[in-house]
DSSP file (Angstrom, degrees, kcal/mol; ACC not computed):
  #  RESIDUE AA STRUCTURE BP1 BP2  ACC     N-H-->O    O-->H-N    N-H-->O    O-->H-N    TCO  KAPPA ALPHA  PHI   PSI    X-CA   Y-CA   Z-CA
    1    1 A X              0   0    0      0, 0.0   100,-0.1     0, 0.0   102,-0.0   0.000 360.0 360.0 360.0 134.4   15.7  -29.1   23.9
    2    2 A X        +     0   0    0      1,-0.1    98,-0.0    99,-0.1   101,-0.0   0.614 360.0 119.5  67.7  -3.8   13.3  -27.5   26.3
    3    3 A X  S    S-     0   0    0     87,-0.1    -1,-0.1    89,-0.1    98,-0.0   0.590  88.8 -96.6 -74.6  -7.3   12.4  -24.5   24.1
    4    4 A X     >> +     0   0    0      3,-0.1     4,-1.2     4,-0.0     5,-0.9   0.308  69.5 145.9 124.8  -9.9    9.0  -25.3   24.1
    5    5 A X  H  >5S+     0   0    0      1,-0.2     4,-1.3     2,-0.2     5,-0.0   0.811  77.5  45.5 -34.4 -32.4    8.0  -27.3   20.8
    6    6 A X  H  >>S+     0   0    0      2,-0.2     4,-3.5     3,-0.1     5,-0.6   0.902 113.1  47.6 -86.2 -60.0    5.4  -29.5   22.0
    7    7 A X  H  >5S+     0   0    0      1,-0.3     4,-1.7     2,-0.2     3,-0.2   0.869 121.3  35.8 -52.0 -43.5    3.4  -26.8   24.1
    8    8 A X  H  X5S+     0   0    0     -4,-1.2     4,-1.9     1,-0.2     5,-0.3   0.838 111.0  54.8 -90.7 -16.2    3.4  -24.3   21.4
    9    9 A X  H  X<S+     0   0    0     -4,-1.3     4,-2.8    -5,-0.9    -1,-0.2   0.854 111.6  47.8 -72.0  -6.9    3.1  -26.3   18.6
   10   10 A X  H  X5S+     0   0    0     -4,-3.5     4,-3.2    -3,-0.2     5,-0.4   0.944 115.7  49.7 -59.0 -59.7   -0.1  -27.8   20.4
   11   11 A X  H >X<S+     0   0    0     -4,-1.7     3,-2.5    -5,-0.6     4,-0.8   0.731 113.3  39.7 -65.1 -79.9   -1.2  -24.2   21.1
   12   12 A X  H 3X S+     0   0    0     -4,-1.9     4,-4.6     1,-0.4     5,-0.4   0.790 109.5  62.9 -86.1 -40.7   -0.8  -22.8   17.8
   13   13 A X  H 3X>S+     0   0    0     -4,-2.8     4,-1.2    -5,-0.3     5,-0.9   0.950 113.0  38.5 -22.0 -56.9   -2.4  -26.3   16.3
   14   14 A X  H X<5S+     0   0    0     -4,-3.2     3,-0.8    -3,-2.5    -2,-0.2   0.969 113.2  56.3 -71.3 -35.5   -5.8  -25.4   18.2
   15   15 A X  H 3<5S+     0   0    0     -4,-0.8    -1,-0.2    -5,-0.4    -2,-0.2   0.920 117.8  34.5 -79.8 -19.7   -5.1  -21.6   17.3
   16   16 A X  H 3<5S-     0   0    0     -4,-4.6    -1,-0.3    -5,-0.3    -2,-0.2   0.500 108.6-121.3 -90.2   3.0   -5.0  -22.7   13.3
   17   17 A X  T <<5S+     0   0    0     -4,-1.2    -3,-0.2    -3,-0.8    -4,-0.1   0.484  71.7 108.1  74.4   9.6   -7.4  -25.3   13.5
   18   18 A X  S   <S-     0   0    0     -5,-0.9     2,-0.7    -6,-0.3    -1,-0.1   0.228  72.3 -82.4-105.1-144.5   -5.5  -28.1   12.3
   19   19 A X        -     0   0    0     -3,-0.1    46,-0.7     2,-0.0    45,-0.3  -0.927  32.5-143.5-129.4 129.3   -4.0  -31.3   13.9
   20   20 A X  E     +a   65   0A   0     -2,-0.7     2,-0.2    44,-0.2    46,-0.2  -0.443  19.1 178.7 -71.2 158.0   -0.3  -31.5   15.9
   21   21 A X  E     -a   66   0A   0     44,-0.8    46,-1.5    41,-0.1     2,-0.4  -0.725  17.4-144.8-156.4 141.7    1.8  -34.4   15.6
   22   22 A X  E  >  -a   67   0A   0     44,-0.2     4,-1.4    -2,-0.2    46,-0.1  -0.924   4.0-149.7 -89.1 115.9    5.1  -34.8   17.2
   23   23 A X  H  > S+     0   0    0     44,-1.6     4,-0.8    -2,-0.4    -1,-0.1   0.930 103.9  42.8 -32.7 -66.7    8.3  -36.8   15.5
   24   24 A X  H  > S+     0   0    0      2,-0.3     4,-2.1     1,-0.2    -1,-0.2   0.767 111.2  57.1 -73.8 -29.6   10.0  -38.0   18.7
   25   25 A X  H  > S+     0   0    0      1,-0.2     4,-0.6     2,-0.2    -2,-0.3   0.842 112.3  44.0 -84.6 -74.0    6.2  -39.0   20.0
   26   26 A X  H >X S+     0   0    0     -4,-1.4     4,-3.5     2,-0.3     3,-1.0   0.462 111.2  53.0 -42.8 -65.8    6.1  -41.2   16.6
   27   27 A X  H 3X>S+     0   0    0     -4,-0.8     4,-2.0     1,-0.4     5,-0.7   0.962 115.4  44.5 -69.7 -85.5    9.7  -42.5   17.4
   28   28 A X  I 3X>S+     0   0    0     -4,-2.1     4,-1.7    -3,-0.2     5,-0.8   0.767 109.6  47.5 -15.8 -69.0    8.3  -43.4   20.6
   29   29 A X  I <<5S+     0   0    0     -3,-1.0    -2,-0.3    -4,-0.6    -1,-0.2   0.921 114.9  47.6 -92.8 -58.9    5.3  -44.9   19.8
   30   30 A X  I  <5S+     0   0    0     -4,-3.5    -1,-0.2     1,-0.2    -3,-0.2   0.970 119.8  37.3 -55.3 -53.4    7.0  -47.2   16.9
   31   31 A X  I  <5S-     0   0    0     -4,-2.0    -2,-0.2    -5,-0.1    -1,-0.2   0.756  95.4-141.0 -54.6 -30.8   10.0  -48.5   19.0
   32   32 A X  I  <<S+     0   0    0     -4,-1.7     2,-0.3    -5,-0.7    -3,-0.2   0.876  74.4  75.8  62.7  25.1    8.3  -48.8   22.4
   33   33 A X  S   <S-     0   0    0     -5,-0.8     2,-0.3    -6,-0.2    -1,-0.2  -0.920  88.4 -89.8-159.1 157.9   11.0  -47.6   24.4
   34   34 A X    >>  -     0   0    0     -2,-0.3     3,-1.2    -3,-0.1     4,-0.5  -0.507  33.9-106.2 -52.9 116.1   12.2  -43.8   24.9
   35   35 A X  H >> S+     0   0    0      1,-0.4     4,-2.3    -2,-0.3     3,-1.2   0.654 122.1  52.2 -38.4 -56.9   14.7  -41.8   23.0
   36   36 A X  H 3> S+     0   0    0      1,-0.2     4,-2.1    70,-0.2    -1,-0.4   0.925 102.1  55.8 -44.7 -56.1   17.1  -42.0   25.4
   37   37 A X  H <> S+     0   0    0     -3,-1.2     4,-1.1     2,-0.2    -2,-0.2   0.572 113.9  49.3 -41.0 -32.3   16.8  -45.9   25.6
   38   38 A X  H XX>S+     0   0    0     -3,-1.2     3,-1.4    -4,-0.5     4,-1.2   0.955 108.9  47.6 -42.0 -91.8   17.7  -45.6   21.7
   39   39 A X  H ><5S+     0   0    0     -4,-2.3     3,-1.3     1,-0.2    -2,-0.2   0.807 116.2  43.0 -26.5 -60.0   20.1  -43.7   22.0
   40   40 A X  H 3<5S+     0   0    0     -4,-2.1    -1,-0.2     1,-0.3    -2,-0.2   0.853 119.8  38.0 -60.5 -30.4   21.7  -45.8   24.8
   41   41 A X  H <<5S+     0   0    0     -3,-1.4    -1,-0.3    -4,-1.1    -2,-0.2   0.219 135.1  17.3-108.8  24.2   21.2  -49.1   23.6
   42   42 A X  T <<5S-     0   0    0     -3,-1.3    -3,-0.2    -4,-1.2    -2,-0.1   0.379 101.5-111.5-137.1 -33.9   21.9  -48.3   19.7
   43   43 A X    >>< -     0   0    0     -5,-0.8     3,-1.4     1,-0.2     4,-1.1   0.033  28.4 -69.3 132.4 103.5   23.6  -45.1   19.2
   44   44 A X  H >> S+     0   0    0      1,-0.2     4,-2.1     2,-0.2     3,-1.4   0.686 127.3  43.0  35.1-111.9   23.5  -41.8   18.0
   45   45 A X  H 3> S+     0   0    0      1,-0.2     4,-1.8     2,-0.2    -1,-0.2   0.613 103.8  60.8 -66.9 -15.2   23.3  -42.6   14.7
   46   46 A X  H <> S+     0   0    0     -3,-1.4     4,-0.9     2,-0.1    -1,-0.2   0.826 114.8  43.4 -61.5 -33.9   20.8  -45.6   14.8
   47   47 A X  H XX S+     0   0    0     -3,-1.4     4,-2.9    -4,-1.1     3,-1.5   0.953 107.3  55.7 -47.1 -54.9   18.3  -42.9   16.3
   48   48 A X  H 3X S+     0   0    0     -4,-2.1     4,-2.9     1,-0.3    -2,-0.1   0.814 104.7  53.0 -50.6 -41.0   19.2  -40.5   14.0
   49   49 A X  H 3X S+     0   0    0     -4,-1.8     4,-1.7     1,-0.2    -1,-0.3   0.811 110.5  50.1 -58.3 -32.8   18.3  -43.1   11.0
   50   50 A X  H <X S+     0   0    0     -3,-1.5     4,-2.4    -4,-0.9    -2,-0.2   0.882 106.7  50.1 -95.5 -16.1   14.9  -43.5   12.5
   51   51 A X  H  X S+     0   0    0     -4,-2.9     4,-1.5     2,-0.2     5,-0.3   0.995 109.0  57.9 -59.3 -58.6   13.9  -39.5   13.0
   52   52 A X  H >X S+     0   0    0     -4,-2.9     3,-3.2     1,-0.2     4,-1.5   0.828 111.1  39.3  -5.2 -82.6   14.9  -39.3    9.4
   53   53 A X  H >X S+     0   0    0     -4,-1.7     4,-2.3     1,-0.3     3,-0.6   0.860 115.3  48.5 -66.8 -49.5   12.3  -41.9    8.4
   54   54 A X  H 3X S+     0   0    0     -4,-2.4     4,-2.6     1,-0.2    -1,-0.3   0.756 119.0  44.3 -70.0  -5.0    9.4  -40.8   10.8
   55   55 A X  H << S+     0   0    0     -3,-3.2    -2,-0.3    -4,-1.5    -1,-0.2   0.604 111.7  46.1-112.5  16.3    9.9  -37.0    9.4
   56   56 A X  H <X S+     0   0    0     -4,-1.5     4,-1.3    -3,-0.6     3,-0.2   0.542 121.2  44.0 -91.8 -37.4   10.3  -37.7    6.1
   57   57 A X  H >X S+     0   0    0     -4,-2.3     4,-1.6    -5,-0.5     3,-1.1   0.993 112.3  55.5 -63.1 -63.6    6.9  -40.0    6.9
   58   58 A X  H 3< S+     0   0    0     -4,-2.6    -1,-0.2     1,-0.3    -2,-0.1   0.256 107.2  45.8 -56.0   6.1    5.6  -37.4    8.8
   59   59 A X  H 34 S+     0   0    0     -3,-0.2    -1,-0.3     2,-0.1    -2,-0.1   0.899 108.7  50.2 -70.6 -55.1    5.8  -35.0    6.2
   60   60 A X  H << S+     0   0    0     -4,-1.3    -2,-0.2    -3,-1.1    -3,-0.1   0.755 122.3  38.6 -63.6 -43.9    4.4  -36.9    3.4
   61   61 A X  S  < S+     0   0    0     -4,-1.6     2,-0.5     1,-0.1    -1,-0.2   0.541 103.9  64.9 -97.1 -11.8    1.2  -37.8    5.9
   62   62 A X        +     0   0    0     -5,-0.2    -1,-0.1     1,-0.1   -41,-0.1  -0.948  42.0 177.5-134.5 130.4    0.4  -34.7    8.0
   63   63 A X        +     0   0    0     -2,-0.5    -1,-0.1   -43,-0.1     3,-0.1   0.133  60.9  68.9-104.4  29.2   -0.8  -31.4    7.1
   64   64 A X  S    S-     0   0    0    -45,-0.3     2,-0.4     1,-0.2   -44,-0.2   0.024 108.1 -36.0-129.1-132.6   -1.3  -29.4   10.4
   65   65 A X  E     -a   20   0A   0    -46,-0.7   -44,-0.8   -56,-0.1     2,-0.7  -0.678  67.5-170.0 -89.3 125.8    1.4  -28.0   12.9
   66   66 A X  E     -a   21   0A   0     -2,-0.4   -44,-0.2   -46,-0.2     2,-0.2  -0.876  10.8-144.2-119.3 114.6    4.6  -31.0   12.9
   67   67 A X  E     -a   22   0A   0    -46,-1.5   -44,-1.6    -2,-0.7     2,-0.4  -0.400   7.8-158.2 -48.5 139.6    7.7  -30.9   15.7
   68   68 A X        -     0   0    0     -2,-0.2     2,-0.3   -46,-0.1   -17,-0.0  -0.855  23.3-119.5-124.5 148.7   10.9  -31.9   14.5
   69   69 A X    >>  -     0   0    0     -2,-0.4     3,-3.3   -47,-0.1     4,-0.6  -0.652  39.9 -97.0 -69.0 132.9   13.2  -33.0   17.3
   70   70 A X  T 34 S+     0   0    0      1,-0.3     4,-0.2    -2,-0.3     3,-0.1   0.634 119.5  49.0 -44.1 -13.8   16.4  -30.8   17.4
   71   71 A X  T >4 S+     0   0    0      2,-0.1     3,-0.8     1,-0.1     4,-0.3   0.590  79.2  91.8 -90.9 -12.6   18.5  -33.0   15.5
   72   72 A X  G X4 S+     0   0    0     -3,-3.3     3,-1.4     1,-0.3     7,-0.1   0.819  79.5  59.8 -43.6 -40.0   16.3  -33.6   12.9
   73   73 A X  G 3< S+     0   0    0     -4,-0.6     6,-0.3     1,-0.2    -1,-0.3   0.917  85.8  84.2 -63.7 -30.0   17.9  -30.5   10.6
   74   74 A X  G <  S+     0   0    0     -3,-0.8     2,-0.4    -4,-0.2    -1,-0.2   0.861  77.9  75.3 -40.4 -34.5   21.4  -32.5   10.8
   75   75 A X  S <> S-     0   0    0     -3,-1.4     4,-1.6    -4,-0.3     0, 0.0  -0.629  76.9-144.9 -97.6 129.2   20.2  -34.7    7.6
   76   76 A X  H >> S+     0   0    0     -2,-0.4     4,-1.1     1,-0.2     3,-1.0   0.924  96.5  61.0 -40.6 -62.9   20.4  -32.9    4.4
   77   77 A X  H 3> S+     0   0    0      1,-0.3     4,-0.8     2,-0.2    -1,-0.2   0.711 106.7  42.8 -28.2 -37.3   17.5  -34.7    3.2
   78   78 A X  H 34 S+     0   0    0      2,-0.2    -1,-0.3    -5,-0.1    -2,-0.2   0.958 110.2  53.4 -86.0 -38.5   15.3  -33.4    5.8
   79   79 A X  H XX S+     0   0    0     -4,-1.6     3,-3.9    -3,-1.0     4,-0.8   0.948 114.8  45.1 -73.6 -79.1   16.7  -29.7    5.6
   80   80 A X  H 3< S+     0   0    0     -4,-1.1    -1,-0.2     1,-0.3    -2,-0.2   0.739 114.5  49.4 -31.1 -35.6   15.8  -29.9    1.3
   81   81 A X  T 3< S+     0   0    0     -4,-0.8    -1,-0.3    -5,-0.4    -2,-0.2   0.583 103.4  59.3 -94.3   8.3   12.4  -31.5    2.2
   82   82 A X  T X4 S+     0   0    0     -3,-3.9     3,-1.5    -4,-0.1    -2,-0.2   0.883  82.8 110.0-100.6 -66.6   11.9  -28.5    4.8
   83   83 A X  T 3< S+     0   0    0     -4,-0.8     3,-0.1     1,-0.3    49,-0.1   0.321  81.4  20.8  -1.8  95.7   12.3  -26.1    1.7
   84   84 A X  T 3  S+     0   0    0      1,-0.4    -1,-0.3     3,-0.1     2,-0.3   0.500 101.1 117.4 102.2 -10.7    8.8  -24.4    0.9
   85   85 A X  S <  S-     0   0    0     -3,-1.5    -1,-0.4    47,-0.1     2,-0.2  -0.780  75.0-117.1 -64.8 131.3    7.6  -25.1    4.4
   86   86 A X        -     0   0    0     -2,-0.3     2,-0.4    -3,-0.1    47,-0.1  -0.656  48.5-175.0 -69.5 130.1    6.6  -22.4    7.0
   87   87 A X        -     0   0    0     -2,-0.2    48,-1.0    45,-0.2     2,-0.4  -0.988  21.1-151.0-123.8 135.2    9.2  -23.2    9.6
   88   88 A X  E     -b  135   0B   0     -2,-0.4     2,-0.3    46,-0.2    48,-0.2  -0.846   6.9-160.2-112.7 115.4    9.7  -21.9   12.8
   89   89 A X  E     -b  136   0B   0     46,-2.0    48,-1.9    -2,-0.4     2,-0.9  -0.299  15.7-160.3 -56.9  95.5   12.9  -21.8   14.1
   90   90 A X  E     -b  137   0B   0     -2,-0.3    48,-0.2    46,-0.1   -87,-0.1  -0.714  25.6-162.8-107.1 110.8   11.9  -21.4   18.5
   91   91 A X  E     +b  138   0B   0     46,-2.5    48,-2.0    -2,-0.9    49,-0.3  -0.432  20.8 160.1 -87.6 171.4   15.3  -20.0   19.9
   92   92 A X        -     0   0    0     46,-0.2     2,-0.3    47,-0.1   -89,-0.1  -0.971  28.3-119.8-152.3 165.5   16.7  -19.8   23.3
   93   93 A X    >>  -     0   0    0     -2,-0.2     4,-2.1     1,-0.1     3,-0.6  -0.763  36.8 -99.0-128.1-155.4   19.8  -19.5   25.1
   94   94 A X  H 3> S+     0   0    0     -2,-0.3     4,-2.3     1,-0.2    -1,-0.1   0.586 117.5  56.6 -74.4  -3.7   21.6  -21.6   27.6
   95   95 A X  H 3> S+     0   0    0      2,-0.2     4,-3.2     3,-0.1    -1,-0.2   0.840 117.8  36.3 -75.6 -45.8   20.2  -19.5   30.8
   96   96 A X  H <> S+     0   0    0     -3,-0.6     4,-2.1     2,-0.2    -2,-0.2   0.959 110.3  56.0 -67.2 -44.5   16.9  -20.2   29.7
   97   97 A X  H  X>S+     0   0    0     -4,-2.1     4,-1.6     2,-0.2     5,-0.6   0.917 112.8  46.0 -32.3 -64.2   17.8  -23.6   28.5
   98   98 A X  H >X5S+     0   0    0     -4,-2.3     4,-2.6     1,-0.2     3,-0.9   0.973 117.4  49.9 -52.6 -52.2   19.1  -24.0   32.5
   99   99 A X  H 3<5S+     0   0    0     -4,-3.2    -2,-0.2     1,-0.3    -1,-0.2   0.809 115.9  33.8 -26.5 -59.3   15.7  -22.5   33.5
  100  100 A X  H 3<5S+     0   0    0     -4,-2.1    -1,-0.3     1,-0.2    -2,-0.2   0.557 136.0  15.9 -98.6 -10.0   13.3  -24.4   31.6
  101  101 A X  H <<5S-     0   0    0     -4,-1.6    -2,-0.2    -3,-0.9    -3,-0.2   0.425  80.5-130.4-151.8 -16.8   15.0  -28.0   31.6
  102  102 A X     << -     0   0    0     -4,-2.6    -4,-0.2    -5,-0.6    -3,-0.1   0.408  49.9 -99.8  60.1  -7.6   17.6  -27.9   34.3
  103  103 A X        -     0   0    0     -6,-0.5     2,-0.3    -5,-0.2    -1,-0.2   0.870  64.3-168.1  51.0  81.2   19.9  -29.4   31.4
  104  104 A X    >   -     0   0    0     -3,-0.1     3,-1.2    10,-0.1    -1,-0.1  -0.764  33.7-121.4-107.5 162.6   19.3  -32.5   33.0
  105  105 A X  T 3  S+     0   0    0      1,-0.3     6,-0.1    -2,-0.3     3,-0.1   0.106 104.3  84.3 -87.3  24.4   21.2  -36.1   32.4
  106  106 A X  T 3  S+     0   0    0      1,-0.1     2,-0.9     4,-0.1    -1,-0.3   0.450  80.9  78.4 -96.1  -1.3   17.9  -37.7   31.5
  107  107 A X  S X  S-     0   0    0     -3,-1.2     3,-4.5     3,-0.2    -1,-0.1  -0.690  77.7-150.2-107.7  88.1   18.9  -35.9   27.6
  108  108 A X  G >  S+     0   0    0     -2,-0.9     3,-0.6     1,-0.3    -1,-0.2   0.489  88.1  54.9 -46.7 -15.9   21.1  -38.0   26.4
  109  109 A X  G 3  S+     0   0    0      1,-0.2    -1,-0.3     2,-0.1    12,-0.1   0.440 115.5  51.7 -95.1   0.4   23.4  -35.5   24.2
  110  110 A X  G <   +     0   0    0     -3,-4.5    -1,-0.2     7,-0.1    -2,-0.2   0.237  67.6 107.8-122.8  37.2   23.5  -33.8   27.5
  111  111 A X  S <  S+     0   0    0     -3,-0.6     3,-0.3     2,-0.1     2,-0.1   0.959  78.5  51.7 -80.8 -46.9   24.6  -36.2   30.2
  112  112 A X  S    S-     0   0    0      1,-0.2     5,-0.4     2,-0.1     0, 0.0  -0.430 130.5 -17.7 -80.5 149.8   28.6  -34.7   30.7
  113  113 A X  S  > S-     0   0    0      1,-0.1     4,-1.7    -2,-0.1     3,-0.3   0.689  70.5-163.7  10.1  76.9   28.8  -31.1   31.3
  114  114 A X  H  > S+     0   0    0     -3,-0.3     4,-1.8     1,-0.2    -1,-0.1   0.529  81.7  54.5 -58.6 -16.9   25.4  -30.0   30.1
  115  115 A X  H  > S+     0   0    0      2,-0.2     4,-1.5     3,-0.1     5,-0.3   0.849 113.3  43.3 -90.1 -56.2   26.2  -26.2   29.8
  116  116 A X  H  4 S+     0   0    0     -3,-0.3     4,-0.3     2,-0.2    -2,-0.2   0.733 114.8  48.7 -68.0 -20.6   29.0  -26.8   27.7
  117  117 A X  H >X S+     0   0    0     -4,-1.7     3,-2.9    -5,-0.4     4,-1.5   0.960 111.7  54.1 -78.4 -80.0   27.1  -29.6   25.5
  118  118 A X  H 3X S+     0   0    0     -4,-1.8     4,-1.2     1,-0.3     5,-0.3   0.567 110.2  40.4  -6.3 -84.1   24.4  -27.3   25.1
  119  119 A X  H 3X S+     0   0    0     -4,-1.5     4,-5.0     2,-0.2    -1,-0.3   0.842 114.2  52.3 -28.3 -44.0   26.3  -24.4   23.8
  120  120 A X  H <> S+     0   0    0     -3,-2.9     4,-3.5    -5,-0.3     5,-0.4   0.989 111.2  50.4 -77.8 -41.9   28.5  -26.7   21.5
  121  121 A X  H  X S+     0   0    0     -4,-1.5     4,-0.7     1,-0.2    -1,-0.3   0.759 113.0  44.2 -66.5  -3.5   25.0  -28.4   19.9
  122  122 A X  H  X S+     0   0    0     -4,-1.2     4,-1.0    -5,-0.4     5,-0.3   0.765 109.3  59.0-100.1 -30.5   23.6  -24.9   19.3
  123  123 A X  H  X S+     0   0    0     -4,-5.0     4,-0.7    -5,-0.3     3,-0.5   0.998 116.1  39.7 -48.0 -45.1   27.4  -23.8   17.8
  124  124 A X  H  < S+     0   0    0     -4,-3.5    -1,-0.2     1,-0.2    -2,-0.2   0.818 127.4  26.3 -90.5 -12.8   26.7  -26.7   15.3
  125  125 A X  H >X S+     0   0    0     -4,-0.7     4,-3.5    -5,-0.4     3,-1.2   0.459  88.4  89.3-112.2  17.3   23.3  -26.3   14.5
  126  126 A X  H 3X S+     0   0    0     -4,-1.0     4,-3.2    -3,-0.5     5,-0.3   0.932  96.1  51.5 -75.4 -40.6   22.1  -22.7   14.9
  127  127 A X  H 3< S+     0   0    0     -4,-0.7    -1,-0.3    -5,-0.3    -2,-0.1   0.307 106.8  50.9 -80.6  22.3   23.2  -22.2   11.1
  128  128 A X  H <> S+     0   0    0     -3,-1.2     4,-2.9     2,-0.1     5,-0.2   0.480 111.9  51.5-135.8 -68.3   21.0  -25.4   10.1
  129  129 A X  H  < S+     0   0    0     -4,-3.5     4,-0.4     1,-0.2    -2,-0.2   0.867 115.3  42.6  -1.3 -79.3   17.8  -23.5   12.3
  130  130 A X  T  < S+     0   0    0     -4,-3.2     3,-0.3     1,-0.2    -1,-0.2   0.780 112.7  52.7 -68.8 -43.2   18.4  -20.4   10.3
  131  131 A X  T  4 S+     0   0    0      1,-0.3    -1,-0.2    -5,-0.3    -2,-0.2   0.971 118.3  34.2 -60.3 -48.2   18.8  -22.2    7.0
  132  132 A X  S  < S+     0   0    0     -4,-2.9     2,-0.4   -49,-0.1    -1,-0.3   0.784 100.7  96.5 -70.2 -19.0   15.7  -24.1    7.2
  133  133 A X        -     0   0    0     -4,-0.4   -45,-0.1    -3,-0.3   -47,-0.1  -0.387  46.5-169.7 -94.0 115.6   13.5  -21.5    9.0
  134  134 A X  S    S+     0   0    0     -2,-0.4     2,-0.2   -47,-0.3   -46,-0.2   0.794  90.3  20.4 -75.3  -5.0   11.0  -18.9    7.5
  135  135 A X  E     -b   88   0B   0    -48,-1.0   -46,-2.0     2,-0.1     2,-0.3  -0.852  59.9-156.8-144.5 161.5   10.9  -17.3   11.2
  136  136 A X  E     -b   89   0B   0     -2,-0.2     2,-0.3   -48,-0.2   -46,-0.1  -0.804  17.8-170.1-156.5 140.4   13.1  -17.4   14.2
  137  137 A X  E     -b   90   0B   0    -48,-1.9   -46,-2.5    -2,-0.3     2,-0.5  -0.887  18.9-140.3-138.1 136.1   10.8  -16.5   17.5
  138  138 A X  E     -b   91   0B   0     -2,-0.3   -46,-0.2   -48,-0.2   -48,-0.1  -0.863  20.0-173.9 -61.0 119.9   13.1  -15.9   20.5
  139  139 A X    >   +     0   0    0    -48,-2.0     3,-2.0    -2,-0.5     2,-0.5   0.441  36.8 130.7-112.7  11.4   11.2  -17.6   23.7
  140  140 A X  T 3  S-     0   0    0      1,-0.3    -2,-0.1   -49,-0.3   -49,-0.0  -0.639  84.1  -1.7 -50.4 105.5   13.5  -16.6   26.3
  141  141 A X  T 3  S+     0   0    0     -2,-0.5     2,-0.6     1,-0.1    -1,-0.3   0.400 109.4 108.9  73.9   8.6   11.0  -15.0   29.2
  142  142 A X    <   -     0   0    0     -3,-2.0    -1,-0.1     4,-0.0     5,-0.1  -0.868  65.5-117.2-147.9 147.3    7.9  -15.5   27.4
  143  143 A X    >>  -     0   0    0     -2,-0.6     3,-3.8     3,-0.1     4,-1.8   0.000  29.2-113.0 -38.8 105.9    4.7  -17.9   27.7
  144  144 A X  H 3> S+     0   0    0      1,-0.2     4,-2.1     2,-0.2     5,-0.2   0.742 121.1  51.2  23.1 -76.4    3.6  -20.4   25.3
  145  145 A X  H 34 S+     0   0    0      1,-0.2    -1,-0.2     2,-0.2     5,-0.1   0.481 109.8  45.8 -76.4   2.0    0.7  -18.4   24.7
  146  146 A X  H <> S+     0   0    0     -3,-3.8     4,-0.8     2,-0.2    -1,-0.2   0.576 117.6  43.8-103.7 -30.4    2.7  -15.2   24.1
  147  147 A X  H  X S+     0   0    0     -4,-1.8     4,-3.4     1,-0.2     5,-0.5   0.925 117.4  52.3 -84.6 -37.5    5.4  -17.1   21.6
  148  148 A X  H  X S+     0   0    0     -4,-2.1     4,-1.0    -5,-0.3     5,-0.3   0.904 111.6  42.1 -80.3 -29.9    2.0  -19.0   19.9
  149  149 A X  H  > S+     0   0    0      1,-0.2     4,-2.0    -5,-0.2     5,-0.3   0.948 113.2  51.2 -78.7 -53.1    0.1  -15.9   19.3
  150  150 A X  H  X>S+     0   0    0     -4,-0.8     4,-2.5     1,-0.2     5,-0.6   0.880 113.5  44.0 -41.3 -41.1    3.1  -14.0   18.0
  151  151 A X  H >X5S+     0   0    0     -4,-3.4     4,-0.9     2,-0.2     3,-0.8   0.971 117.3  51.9 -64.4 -65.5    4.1  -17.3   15.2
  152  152 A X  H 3<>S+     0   0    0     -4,-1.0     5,-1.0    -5,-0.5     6,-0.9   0.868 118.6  34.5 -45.2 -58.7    0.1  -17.2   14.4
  153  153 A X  H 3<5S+     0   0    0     -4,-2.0    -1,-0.3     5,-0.3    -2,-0.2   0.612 128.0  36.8 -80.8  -6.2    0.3  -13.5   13.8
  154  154 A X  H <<5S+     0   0    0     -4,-2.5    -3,-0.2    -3,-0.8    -2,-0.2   0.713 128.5  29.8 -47.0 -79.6    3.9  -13.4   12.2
  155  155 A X  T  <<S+     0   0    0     -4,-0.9    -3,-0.2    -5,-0.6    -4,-0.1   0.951 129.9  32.7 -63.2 -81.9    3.8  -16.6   10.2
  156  156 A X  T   5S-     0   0    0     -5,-0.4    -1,-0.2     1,-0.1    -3,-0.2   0.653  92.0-135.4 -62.0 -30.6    0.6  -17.0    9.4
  157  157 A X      <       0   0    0     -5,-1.0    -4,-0.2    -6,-0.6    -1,-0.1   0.439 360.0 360.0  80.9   4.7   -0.3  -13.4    9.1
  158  158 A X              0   0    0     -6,-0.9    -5,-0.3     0, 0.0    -6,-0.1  -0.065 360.0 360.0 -42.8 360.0   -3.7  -14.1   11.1
């Protein structure tokens, strides 16, 4: 949350020539109402069921730069269908986290104590990141355009 996914995977989309698509903006778009608003009025796991199904769609359908929502790695199915994909894993920690997002109560996994939810969703998924990820970029201090050139010349080898 707040590490950056949408701005650099736009930026590095334009720097590879290809096309962006966003999960949660799919999620969106089918449902007509906002993640939180899922979340609040179904649950946790009734979201969870529909990220599944728009990134397992959005696999199958899009060949250019894709954002997964941070929960997305939770489903086995998704991590296995991640397998053979450049992923990049964009890390941060919870200072930056405060920095860049204020760990605000508009994120629904973060509404109580947002510094301690933080922490405890990066305990349980940092080793779910790593598993899936051919690179791990730290973005702590540094621009968009400094994390996108670095994936473009890492990852891509460009």
């Amino acid at each position: 949350m707040g590490v950056g996914k949408s701005t650099v995977g736009q930026l590095l989309a334009e720097r590879l020539g290809v096309g962006y698509r966003d999960t949660d903006d799919d999620i969106v778009a089918e449902q007509g109402r906002t993640i939180a608003e899922i979340f609040v009025d179904e649950g946790e796991p009734a979201f969870r069921a529909l990220e599944k199904q728009a990134v397992h769609r959005a696999l199958a359908e899009h060949d250019g730069v894709l954002a997964l929502g941070g929960g997305a790695i939770l489903d086995a199915d998704t991590r296995a269908l991640l397998a053979g994909q450049r992923v990049v894993y964009l890390s941060m920690d919870v200072e930056e986290a405060v920095k860049r997002t204020g760990l605000n109560a508009a994120r629904p996994l973060l509404a109580v104590n947002p510094r301690k939810q933080w922490r405890e969703l990066m305990e349980a998924r940092q080793h779910l990141y790593e598993e899936v990820a051919t690179a791990v970029v730290a973005t702590d201090g540094r621009t968009p355009d400094v994390i996108g050139s670095f994936v473009v010349g890492v990852v891509w080898g460009l």
